[in-house]
Gaussian input, Z-matrix of N, CA and C with variables (Angstrom, degrees):
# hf/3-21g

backbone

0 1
 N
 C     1     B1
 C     2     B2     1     A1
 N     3     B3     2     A2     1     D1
 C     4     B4     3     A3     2     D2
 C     5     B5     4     A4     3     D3
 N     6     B6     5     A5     4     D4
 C     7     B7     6     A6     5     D5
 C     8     B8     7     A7     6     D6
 N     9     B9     8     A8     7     D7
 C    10    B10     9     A9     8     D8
 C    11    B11    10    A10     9     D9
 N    12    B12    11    A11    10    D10
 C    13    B13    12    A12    11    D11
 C    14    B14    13    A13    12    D12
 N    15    B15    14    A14    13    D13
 C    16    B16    15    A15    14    D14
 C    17    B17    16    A16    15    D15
 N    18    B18    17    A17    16    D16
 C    19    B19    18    A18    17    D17
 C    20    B20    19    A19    18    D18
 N    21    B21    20    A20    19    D19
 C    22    B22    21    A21    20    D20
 C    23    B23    22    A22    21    D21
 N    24    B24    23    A23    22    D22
 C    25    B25    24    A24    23    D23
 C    26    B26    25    A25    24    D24
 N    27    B27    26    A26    25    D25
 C    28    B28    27    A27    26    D26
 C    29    B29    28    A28    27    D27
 N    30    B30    29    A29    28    D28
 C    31    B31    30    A30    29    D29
 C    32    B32    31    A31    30    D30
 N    33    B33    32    A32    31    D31
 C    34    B34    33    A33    32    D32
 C    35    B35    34    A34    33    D33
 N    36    B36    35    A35    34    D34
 C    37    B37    36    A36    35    D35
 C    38    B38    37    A37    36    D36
 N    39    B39    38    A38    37    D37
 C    40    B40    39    A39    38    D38
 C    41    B41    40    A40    39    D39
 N    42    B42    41    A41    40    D40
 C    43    B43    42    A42    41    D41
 C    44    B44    43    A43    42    D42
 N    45    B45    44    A44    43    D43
 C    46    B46    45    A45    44    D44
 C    47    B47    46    A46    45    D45
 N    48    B48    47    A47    46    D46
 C    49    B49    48    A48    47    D47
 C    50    B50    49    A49    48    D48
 N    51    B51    50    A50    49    D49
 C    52    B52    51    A51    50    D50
 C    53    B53    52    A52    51    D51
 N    54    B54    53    A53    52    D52
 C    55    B55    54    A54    53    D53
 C    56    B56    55    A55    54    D54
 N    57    B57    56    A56    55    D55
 C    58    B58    57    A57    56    D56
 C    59    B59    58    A58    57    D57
 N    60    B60    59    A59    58    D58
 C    61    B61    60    A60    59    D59
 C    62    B62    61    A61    60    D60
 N    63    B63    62    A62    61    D61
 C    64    B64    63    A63    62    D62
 C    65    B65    64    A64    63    D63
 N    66    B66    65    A65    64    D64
 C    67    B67    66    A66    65    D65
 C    68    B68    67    A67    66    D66
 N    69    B69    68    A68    67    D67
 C    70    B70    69    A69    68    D68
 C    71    B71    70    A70    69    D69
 N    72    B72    71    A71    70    D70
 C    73    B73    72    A72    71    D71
 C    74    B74    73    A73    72    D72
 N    75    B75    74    A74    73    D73
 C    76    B76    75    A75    74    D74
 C    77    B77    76    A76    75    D75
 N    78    B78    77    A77    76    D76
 C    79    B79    78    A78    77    D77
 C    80    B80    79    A79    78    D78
 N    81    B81    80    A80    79    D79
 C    82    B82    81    A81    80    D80
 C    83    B83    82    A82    81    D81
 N    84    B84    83    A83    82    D82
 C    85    B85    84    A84    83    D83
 C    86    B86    85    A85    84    D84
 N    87    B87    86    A86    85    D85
 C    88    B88    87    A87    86    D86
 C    89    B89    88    A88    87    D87
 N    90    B90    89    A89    88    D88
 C    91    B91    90    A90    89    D89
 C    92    B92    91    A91    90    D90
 N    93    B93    92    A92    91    D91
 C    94    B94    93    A93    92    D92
 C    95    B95    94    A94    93    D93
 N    96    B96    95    A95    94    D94
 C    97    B97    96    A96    95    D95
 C    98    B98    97    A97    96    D96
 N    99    B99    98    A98    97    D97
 C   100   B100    99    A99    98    D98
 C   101   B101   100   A100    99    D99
 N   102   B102   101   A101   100   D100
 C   103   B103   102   A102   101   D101
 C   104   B104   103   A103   102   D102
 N   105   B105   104   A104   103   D103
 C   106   B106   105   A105   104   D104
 C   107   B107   106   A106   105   D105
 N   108   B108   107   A107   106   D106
 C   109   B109   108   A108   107   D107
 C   110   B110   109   A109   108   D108
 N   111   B111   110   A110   109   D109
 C   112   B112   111   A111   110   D110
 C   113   B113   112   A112   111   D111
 N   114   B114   113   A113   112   D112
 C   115   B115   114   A114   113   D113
 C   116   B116   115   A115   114   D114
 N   117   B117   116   A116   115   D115
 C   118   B118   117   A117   116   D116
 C   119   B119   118   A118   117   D117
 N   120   B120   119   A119   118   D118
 C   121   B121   120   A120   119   D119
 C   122   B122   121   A121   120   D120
 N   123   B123   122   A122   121   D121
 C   124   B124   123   A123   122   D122
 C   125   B125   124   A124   123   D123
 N   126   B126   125   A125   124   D124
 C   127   B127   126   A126   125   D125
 C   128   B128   127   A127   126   D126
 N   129   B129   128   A128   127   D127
 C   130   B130   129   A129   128   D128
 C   131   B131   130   A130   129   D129
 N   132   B132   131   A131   130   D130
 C   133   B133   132   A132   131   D131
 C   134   B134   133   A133   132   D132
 N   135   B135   134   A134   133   D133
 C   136   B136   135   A135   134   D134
 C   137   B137   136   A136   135   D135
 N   138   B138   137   A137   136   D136
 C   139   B139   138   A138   137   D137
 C   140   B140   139   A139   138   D138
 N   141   B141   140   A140   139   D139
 C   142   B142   141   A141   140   D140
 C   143   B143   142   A142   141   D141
 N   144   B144   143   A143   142   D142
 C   145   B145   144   A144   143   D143
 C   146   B146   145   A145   144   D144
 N   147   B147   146   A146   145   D145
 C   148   B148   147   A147   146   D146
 C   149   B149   148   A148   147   D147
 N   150   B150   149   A149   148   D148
 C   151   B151   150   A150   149   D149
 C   152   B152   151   A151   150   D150
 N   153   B153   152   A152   151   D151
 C   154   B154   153   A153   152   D152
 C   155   B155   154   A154   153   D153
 N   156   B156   155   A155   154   D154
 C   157   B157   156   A156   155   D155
 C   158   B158   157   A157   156   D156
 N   159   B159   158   A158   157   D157
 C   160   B160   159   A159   158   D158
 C   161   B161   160   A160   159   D159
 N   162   B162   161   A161   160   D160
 C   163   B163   162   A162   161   D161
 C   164   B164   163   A163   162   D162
 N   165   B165   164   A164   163   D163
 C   166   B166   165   A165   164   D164
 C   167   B167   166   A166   165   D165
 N   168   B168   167   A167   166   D166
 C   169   B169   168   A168   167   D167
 C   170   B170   169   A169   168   D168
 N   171   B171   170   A170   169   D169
 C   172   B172   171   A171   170   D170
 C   173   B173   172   A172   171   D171
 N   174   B174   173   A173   172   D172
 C   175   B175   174   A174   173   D173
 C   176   B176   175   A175   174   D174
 N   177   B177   176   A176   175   D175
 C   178   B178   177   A177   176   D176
 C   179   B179   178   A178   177   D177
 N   180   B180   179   A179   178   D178
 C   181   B181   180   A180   179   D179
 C   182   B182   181   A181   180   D180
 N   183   B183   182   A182   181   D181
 C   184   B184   183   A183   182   D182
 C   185   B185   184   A184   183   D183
 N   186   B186   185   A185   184   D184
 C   187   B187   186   A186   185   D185
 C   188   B188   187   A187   186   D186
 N   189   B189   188   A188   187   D187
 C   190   B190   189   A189   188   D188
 C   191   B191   190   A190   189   D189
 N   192   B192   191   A191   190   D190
 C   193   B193   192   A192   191   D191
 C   194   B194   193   A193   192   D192
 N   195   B195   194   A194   193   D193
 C   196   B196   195   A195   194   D194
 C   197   B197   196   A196   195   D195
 N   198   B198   197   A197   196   D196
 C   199   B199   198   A198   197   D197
 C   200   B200   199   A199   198   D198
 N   201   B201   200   A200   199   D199
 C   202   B202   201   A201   200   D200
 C   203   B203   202   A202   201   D201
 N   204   B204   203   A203   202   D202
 C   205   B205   204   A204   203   D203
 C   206   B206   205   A205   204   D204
 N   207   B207   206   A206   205   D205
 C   208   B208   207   A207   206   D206
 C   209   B209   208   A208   207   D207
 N   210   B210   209   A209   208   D208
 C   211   B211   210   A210   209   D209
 C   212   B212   211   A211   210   D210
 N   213   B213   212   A212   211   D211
 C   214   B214   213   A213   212   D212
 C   215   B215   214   A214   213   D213
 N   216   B216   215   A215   214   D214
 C   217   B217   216   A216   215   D215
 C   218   B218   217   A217   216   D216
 N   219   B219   218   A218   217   D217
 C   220   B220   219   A219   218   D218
 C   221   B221   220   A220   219   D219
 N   222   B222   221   A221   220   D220
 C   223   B223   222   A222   221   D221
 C   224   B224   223   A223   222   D222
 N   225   B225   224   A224   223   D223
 C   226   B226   225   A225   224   D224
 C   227   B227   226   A226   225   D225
 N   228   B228   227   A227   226   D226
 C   229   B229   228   A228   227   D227
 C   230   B230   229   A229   228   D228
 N   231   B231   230   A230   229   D229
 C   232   B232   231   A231   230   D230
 C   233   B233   232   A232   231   D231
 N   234   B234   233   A233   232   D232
 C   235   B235   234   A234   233   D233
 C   236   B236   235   A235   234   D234
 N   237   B237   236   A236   235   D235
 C   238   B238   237   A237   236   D236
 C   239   B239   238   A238   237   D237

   B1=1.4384
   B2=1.5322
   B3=1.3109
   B4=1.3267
   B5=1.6028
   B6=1.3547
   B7=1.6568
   B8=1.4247
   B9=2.0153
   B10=0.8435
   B11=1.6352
   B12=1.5883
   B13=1.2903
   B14=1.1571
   B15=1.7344
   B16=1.4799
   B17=1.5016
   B18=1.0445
   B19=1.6954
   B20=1.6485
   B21=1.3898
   B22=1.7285
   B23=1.6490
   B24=1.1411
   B25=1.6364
   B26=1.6645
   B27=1.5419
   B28=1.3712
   B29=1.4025
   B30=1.4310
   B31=2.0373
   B32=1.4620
   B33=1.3362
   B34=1.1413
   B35=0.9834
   B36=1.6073
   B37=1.3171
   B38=1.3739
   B39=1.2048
   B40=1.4552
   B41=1.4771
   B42=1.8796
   B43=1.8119
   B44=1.3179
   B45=1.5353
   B46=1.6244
   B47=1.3937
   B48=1.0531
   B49=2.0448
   B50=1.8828
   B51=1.7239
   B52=1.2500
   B53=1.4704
   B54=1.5958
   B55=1.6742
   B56=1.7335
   B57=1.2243
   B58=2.0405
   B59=1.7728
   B60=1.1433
   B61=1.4228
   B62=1.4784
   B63=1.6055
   B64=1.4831
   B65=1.5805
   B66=1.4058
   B67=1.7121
   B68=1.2196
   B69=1.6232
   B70=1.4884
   B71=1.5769
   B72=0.9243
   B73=2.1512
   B74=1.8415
   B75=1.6346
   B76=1.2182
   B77=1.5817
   B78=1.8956
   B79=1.6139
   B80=1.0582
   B81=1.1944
   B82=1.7310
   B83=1.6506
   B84=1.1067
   B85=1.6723
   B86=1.6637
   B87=1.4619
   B88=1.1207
   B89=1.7635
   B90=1.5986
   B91=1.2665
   B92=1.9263
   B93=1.6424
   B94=1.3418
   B95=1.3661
   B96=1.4223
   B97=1.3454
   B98=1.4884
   B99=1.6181
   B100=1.5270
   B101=1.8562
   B102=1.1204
   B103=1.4980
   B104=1.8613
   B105=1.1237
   B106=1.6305
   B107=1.3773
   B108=1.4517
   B109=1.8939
   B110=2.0712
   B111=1.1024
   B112=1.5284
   B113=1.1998
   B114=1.8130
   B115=1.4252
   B116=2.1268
   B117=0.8276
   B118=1.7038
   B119=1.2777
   B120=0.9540
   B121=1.7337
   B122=1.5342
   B123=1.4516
   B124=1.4948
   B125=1.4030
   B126=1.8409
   B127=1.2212
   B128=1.8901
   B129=1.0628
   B130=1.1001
   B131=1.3586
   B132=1.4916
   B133=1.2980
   B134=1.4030
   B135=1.8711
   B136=1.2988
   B137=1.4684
   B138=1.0935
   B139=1.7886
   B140=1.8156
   B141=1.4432
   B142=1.1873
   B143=1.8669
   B144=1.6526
   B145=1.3568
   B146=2.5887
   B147=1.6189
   B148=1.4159
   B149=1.7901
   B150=1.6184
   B151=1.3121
   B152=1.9541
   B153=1.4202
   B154=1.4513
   B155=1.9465
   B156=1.2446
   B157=1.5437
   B158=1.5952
   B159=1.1862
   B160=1.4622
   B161=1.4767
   B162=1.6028
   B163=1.2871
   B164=1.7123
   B165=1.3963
   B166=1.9277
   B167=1.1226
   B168=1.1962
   B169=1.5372
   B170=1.5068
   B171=1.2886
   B172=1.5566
   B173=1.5813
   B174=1.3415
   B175=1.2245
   B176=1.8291
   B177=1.2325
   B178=1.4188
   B179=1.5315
   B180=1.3195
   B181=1.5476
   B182=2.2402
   B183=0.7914
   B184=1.5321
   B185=1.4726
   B186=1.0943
   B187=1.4947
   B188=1.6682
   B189=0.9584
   B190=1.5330
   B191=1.3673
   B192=1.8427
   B193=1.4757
   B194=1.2334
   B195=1.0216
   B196=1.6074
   B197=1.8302
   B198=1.3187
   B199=0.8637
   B200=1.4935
   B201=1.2971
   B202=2.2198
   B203=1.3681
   B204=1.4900
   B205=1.2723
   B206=1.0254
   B207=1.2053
   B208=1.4031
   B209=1.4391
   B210=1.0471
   B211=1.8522
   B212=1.5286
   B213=1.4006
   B214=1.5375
   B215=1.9973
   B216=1.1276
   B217=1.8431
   B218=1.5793
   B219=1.7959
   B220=1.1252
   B221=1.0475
   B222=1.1781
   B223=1.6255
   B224=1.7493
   B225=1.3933
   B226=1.6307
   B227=1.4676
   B228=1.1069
   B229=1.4016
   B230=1.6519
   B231=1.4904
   B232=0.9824
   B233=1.3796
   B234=1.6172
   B235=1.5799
   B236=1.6564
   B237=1.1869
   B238=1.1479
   B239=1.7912
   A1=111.58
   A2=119.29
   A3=138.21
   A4=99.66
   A5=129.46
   A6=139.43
   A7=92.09
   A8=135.27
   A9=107.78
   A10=137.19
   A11=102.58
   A12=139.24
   A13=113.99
   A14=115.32
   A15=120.16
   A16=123.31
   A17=114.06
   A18=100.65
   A19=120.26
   A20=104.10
   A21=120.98
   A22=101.89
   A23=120.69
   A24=129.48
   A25=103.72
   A26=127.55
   A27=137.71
   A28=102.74
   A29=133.83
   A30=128.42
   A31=85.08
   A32=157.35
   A33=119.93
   A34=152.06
   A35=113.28
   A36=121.82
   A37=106.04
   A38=127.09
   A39=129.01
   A40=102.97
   A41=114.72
   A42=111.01
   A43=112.08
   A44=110.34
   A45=123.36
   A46=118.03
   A47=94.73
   A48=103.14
   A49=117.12
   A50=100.47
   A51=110.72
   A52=117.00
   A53=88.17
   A54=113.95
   A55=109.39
   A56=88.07
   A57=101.90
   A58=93.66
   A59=112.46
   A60=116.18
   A61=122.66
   A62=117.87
   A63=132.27
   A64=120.96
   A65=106.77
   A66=95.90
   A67=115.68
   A68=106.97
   A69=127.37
   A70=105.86
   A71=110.04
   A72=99.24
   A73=93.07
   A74=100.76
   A75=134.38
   A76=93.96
   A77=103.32
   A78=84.04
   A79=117.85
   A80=124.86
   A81=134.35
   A82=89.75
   A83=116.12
   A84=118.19
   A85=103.21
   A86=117.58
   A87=111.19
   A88=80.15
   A89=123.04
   A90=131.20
   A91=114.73
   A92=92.54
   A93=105.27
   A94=130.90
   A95=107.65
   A96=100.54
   A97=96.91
   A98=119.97
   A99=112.07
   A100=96.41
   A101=132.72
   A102=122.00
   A103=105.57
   A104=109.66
   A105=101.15
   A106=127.04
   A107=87.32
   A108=102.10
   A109=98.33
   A110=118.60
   A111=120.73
   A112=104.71
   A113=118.45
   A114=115.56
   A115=109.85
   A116=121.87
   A117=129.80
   A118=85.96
   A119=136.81
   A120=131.15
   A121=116.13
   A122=125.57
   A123=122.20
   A124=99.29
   A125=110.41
   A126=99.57
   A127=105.53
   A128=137.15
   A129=131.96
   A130=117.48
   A131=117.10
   A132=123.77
   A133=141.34
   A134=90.90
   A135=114.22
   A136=127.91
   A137=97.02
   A138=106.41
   A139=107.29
   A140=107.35
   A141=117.76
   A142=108.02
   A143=109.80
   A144=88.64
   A145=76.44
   A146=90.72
   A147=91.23
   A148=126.01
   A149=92.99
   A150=93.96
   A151=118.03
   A152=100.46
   A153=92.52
   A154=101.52
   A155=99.07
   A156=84.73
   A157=116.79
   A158=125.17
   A159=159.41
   A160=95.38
   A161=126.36
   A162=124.12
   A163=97.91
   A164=95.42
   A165=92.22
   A166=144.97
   A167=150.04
   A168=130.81
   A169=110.90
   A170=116.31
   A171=124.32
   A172=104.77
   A173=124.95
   A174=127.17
   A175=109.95
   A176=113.56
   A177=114.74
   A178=102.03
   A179=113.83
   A180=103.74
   A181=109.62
   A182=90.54
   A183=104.99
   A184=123.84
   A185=126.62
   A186=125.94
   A187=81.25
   A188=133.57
   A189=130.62
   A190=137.87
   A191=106.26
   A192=137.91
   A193=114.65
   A194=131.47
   A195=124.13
   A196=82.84
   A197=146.55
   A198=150.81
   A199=115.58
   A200=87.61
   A201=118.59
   A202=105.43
   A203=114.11
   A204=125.33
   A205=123.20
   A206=130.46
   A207=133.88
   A208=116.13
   A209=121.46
   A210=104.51
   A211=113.36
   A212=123.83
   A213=115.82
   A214=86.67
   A215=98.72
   A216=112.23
   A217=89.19
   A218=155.69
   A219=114.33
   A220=165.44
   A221=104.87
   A222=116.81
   A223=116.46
   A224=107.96
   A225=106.61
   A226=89.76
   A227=142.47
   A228=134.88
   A229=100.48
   A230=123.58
   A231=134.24
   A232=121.33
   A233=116.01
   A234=116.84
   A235=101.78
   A236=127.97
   A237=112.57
   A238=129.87
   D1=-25.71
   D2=-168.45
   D3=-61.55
   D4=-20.43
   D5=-140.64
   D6=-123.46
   D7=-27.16
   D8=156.41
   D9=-129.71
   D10=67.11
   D11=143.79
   D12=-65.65
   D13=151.23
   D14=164.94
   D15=-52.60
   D16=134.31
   D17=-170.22
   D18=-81.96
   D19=16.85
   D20=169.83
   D21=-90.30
   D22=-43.48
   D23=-176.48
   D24=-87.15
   D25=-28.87
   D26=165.76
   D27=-58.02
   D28=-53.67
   D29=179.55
   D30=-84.66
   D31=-53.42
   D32=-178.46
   D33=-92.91
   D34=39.19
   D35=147.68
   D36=-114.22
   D37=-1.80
   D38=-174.68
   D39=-88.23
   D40=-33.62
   D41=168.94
   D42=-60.68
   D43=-47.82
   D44=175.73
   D45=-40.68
   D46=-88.23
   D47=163.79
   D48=-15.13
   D49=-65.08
   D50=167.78
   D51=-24.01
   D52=-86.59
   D53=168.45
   D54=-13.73
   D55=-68.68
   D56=-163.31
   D57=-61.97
   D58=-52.18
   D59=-179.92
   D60=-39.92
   D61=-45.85
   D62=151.68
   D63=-27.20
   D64=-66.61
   D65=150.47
   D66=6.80
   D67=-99.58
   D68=-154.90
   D69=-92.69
   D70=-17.26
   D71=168.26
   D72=-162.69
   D73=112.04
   D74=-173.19
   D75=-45.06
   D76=-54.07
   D77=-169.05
   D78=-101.83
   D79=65.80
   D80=-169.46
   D81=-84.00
   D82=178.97
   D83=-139.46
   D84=-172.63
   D85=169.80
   D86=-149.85
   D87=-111.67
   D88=-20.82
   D89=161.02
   D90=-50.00
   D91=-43.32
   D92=165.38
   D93=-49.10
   D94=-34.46
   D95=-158.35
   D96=-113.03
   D97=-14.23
   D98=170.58
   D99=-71.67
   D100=-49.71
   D101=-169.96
   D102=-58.48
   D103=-23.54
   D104=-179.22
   D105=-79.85
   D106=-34.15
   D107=-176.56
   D108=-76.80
   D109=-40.82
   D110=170.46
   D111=-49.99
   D112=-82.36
   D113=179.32
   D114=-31.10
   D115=-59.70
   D116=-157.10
   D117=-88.58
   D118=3.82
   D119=169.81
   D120=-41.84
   D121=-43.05
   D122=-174.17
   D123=-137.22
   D124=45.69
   D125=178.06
   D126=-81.87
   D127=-0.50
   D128=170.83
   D129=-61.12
   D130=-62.71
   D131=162.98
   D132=-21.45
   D133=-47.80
   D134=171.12
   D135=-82.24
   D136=-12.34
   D137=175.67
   D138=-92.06
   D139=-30.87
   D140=-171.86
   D141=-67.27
   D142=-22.36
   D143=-152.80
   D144=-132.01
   D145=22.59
   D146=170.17
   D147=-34.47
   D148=-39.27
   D149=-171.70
   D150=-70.54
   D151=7.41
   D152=177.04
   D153=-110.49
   D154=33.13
   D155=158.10
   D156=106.65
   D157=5.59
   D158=-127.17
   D159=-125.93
   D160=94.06
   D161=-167.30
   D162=-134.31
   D163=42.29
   D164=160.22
   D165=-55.95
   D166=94.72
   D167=-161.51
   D168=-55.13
   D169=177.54
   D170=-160.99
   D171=-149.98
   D172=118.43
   D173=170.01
   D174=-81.72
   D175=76.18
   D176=-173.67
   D177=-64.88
   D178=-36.70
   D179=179.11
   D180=-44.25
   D181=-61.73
   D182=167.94
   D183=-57.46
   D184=-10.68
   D185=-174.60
   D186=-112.15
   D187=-88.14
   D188=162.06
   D189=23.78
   D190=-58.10
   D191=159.88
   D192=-89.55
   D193=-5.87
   D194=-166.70
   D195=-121.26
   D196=-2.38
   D197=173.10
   D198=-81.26
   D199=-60.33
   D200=167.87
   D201=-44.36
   D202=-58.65
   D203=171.52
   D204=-45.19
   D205=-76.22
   D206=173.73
   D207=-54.86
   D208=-44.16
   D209=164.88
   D210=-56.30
   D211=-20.07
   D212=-158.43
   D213=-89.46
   D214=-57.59
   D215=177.68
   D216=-48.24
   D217=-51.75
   D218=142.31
   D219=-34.77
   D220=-47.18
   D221=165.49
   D222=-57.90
   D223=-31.72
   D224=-178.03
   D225=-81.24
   D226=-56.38
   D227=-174.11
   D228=-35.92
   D229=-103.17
   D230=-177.72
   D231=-5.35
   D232=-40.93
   D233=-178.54
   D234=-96.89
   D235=21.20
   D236=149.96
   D237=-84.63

């Protein structure tokens, strides 16, 4: 779903994310953050239907910030 957003609000939550990502590994990367959002791509799905056996790991650090992100890339939207 992330792919069909405007692609002005698509880099800015993807700089954001980055940004927040720096935190926890200085050289997190924009390579970084396309392999995370792919990997966690249908992590909803997968949490939703956990109980059949479904033992994926989860970069919560990354779902976390890219969460932060995207509400903040809301919030600047909205007050325009």
């Amino acid at each position: 779903m992330f792919v069909l957003l405007d692609a002005n609000i698509q880099e800015s939550i993807k700089n954001k994310t980055i940004e927040k990502m720096k935190n926890y590994a200085q050289t997190y990367c924009s390579t970084d953050f396309e392999r995370d959002l792919t990997i966690n791509s249908n992590i909803f799905a997968e949490w939703r239907y956990f109980h059949e056996g479904n033992t994926n790991t989860v970069n919560y650090q990354f779902i976390i910030n890219f969460m932060k992100a995207t509400f903040d890339v809301v919030l600047e939207e909205r007050s325009k």
